[in-house]
N, C-alpha and C positions, 0 to 999 in steps of 0.2 A: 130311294134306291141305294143301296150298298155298294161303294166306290171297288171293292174288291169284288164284286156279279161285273162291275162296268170292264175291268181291269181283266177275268176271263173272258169277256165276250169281245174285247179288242185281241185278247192273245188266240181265239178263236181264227181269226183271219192274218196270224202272221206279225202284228203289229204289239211289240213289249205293251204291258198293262201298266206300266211303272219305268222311271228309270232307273238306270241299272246301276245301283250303288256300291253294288257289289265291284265294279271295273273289272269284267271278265277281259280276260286276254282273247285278242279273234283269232278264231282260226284261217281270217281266210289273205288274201296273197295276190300279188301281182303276179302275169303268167312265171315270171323268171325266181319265182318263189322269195321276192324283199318284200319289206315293211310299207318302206316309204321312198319316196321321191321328192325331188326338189324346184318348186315351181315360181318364176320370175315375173313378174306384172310389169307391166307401163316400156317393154321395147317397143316404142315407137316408131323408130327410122332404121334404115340401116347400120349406118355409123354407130346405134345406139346397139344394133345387135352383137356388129363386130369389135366392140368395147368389153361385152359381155362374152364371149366367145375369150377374149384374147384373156382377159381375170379367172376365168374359170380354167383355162390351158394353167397360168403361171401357178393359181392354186391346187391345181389336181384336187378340184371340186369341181364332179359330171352334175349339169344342170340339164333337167330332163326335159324341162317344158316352159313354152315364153307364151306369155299372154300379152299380144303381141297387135298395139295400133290400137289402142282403147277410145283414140280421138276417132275413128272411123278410117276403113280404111279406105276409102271413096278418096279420101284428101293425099295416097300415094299415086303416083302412075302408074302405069305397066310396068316402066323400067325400073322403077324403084321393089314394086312388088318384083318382078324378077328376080332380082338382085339378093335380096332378103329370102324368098325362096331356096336360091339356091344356095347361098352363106347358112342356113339353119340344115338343109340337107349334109353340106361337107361337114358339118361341124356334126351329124346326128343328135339335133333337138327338137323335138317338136315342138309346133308352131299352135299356137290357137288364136286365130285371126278375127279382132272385132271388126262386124260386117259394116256401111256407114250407115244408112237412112236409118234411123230411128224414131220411138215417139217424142223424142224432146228436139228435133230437127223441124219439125212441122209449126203450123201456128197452134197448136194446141196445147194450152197452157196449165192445164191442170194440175200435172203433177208439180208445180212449183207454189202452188197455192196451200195453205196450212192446212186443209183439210184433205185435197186430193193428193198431198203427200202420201197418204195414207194408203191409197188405191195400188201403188207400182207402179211401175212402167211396162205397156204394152205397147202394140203395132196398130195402130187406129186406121182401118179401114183395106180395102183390099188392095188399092193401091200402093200402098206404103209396103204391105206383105211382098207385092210385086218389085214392089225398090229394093228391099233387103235382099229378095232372095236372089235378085238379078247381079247385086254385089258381090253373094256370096257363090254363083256360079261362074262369076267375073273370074275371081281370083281361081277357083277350083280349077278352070283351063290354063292357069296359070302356075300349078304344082301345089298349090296348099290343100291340106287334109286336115284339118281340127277349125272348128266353128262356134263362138262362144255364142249365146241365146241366153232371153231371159225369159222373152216372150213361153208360155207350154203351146200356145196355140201354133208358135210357128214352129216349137222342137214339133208336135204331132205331126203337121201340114212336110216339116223337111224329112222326117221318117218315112214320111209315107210318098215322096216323092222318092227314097231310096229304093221301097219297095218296087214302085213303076220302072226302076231305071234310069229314071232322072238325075240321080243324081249316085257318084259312084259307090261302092259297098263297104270303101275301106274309111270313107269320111265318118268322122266322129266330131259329135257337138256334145258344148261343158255347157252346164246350163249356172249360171252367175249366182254373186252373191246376192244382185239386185233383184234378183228373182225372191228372196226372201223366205225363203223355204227355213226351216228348223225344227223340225219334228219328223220322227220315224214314218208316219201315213207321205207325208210330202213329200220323201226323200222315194218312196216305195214307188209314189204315182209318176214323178220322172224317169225313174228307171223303167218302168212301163211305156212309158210314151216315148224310150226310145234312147235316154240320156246315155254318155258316154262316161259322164260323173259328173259331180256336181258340188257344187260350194254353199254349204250351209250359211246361216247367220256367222257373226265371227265370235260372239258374247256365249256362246253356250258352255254350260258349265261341262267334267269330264262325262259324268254320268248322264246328260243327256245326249252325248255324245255316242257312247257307249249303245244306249238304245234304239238311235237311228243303224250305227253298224250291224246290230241284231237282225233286223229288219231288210238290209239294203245290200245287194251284193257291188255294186259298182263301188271304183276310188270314191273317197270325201277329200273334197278340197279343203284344206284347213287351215285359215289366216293365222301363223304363228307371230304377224307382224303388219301391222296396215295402220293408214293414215292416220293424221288426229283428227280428220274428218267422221271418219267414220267411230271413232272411239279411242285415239291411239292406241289399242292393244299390245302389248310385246311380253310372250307369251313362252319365249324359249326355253325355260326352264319345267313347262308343262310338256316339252318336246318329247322326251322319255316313255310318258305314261298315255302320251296321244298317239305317238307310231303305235305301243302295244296293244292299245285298247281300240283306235280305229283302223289298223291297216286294213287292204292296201291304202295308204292317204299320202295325197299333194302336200308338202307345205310348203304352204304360199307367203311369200316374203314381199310386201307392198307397204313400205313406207313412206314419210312426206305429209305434207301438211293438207291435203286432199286430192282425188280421182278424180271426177270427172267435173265435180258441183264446185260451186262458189268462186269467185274471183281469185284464189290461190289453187284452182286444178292444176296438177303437172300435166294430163293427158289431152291438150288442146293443141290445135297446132300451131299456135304461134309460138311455144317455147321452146326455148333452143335446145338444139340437139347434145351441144355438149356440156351442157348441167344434164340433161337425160343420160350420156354413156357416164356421166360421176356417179349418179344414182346407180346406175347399174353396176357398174363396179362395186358399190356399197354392199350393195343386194348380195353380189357373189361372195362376197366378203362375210356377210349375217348368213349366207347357205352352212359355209365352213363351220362357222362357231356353234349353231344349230346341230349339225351332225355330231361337230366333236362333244356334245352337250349328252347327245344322247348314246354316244358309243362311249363315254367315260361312265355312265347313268347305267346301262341296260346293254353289254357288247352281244349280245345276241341278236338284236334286231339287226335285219341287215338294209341297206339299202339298192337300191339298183343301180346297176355299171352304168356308164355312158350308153346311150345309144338302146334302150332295149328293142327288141321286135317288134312289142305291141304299140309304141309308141307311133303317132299320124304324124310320121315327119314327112318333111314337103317333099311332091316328087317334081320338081321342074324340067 
């Protein structure tokens, strides 16, 4: 078979036959008509939000969205979740809140094993779906609106509890990098089942970047910056040609020497809050030099104000 008959019969259904080398410029835009946004990983506590809040005031750099309790949020209280609720509202940032129970909480050991590394991480059995979701209605009476997921089975099961009314119309879930998605078909089937956007692999090159935007109308989360667990990537100088080519896109700025794995994770709860608000301040800090990277590069692209509309900030 002729790789170019395979290459029309994918482009037949919407999905590029190739990636796109060419690095078309996108046409497409967040509602308020910018490129890009500015997205924070690893606020963990309070203190670490309002750290992050007060760096971003002194820089007059608007951070648009915090990924937000990566350790689980099960291990904050009411009053803490409160608190962070309504500090992310006054400040208008959206919030996207890790729910706690997960598959690596349980006794099931797989995915640490060389070979079920392999597999991902899912929600093993219906119970555990029942712990998650019970988390994540926890907090939603509690003012949060954005929900990160890696699981597809539980983005479908949460979409379709929105459709019931179970759960409210304005909540939006980011589906993770752990999810492991990287290609245009993948990025097309979460959008379908419901995604609010979603975080690709971080390694992909422009042009297969390029191809998934073709394909996907929702943001792509874009690691301009993350651990040396996961690869250390830092990538701000591709900043320019990633707002043009993928908007609308998150970039996500997640550095440190690992996320969730290995004995040097930052997002556990036993480390301390105030190495987490230094990080963050860090982070606000790599937002600025990012942006100024790409408005000295490309001043056309714009980014979004503080606060847009569409943004799922908390309503406590």
């Amino acid at each position: 078979m002729e790789m170019n008959k395979v290459s029309k019969a994918m482009e037949k259904v919407g999905i590029p036959g190739r990636d796109a080398y060419d690095l078309p410029s996108s046409s497409k835009r967040f509602p308020d008509g910018a490129h890009y946004r500015m997205e924070i990983s690893g606020i963990e506590r309070p203190a670490v939000l309002e750290a992050v809040i007060d760096e971003s005031q002194k820089r007059k750099i608007p951070i648009h969205r915090l990924i937000s309790v990566v350790m689980g949020a099960t291990f904050l209280d009411k009053a803490e979740l409160r608190d962070f609720a309504q500090m992310a509202a006054e400040a208008r940032m959206e919030v996207i809140l890790t729910p706690g129970p997960r598959a690596a909480w349980d006794i099931g050991r797989q995915p640490i094993t060389p070979e079920g590394s392999l597999s991902g991480l899912r929600f093993r059995g219906s119970d555990q779906l029942r712990q998650v979701i019970t988390d994540i209605m926890t907090c939603i009476d509690l003012g949060f609106r954005g929900f990160l997921v890696i699981d597809e089975g539980l983005l479908w099961l949460l979409n379709e509890m929105k459709k019931n009314g179970d759960i409210p119309q304005d909540v939006t879930f980011k589906v993770s990098i752990y999810a492991g998605h990287a290609n245009a078909a993948g990025g097309k089937v979460l959008e379908m089942l419901g995604a609010g956007t979603f975080n690709p692999v971080a390694d992909l090159t422009l042009p297969q970047l390029a191809a998934i935007r073709q394909a996907v109308n929702i943001p792509l989360d874009l690691h301009i910056l993350l651990t040396e667990s996961f690869g250390g990537y830092t990538r701000f100088y591709d900043g320019p040609e990633m707002a043009r080519v993928c908007a609308p896109c998150y970039f996500k700025i997640e550095p440190g020497p690992a996320c969730a794995a290995t004995g040097a994770a930052l997002y556990k709860p036993w480390v301390g809050e105030a190495m987490l608000a230094e990080w963050g301040r860090a982070k606000v800090k790599y937002a600025q030099i990012i942006h100024e990277i790409i408005q000295e590069n490309n001043p056309e692209l714009r980014m979004s104000a503080l606060g847009p509309a569409d943004l799922a900030i908390p309503k406590p």
